[in-house]
C-alpha positions in Angstrom: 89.8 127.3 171.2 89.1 130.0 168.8 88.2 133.6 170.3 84.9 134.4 169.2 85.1 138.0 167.2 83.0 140.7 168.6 80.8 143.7 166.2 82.4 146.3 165.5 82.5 149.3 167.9 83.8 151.7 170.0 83.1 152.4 173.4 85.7 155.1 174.0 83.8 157.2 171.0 80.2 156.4 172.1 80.9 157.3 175.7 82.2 160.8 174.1 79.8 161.4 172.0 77.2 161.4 174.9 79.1 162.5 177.1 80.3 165.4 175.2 76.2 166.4 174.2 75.6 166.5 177.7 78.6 168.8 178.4 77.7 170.8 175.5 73.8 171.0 174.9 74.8 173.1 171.1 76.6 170.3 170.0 73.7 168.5 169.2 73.5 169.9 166.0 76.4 169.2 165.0 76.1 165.0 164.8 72.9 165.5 163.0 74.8 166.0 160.1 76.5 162.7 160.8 72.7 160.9 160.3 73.8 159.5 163.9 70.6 157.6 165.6 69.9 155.7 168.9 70.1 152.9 166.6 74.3 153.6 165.6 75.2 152.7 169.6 76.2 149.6 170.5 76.3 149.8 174.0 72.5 149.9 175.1 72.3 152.4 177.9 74.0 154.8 175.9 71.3 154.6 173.2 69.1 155.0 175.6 70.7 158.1 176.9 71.2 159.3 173.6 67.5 158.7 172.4 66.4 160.5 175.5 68.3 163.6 174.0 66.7 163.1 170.9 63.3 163.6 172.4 64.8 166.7 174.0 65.9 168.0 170.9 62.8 167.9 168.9 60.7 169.4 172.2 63.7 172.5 172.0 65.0 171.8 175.6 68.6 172.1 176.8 70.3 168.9 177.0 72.3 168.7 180.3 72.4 166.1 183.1 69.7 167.2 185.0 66.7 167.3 181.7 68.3 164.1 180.2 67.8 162.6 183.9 64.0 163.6 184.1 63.6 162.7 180.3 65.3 159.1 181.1 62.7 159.1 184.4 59.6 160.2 182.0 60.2 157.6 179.5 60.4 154.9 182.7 64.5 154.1 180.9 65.7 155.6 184.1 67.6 152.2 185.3 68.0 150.4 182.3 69.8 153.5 180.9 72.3 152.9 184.1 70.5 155.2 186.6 72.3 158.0 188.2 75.5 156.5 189.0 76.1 156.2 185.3 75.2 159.0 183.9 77.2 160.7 186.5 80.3 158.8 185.2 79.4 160.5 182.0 79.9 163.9 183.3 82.5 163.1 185.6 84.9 161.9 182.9 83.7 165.0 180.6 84.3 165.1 177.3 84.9 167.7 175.2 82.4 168.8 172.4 85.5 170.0 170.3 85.7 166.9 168.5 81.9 165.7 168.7 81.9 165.5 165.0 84.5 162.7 164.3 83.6 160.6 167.1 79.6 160.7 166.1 81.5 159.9 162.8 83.2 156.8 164.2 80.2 155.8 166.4 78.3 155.6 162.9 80.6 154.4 160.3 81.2 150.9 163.1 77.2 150.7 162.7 77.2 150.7 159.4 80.0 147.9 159.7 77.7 146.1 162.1 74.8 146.2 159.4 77.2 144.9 157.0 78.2 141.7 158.8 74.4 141.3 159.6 73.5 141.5 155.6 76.1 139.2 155.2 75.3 136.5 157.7 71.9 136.5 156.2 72.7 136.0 152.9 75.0 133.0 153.8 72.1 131.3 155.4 70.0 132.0 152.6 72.6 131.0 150.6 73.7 127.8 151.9 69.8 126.4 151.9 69.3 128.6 148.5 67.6 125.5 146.4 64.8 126.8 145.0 64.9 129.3 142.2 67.3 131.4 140.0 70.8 131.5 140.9 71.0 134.8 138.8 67.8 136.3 140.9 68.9 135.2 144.3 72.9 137.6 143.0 70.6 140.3 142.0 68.7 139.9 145.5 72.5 140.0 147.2 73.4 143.1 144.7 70.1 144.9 146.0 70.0 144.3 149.5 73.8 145.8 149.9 72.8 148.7 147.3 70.0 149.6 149.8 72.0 149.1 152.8 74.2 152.0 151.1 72.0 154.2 149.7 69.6 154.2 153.7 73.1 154.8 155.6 73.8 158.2 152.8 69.8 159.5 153.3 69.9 159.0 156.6 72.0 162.3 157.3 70.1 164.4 154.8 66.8 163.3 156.4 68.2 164.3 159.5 69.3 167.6 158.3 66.2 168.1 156.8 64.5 167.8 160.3 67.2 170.1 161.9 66.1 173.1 159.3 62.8 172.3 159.9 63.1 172.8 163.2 65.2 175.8 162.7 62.3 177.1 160.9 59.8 176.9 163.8 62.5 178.3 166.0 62.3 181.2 163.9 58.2 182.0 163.1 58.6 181.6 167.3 61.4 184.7 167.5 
């Protein structure tokens, strides 16, 4: 019996990427350069965690354990996020923010894997029942769908980083 392969991703770096934001509030900044979404985690409470510091981030609020708690609470993810006992583990384990950069960077670049492999799976099933049509426009299809697959993962971090001066900007006019 064959082991069934599993997506691509890493626990150890998503745990630190949280973990480390909620140690380190400033850090936040520094993964949106990376483009890095609630969308790049695997593991689904820590997406929810992380979107809930998201939402903290574009009001201006400090992300620590006790805002990310009430945010979690606010947006009723409270227990499907894990609940206290797991966002505790986050803390407890702490993480350093030194590094935030490359794990944010792992944490996205094993999404971006994971959107691969689901582009591909599709276009074997279109594939193998392909029978209508242009061989040559279903390849062009296949060409385009990857190209756009690329080109959303590189504007996703500009977009991001557009949003972070933005809001730098408003932080500003408020000073």
């Amino acid at each position: 019996m064959r082991a069934v392969p599993t997506l691509p991703q890493d626990d150890f770096a998503e745990r630190s990427c949280v973990g480390a934001l909620i140690s380190d509030s400033e850090a936040f900044n520094e993964i949106l350069q990376e483009g890095l979404t609630e969308k790049d985690f695997y593991n689904p409470k820590l997406a929810l965690i992380f979107k809930s510091m998201e939402y903290l981030n574009l009001e201006n609020r400090a992300i620590d354990l006790v805002s990310v708690s009430n945010k979690l609470q606010e947006l009723g993810l409270f227990e499907k996020s894990g609940g206290k006992h797991y966002l505790g583990e986050l803390v407890q384990d702490f993480y350093t923010s030194a590094n935030i950069q490359l794990y944010a960077k792992i944490v996205k670049e094993k999404s971006l894997l994971r959107m691969v492999i689901k582009k591909a799976k599709e276009v074997i099933q279109k594939g193998s029942f392909f029978e209508e049509g242009s061989v040559q426009d279903f390849l062009q299809e296949v060409e385009s769908s990857f190209f756009t697959l690329a080109t959303f993962h590189k504007k996703q971090g500009i977009l991001h980083l557009k949003d972070a001066l933005k809001q730098n900007l408003i932080d500003l006019e408020k000073s």
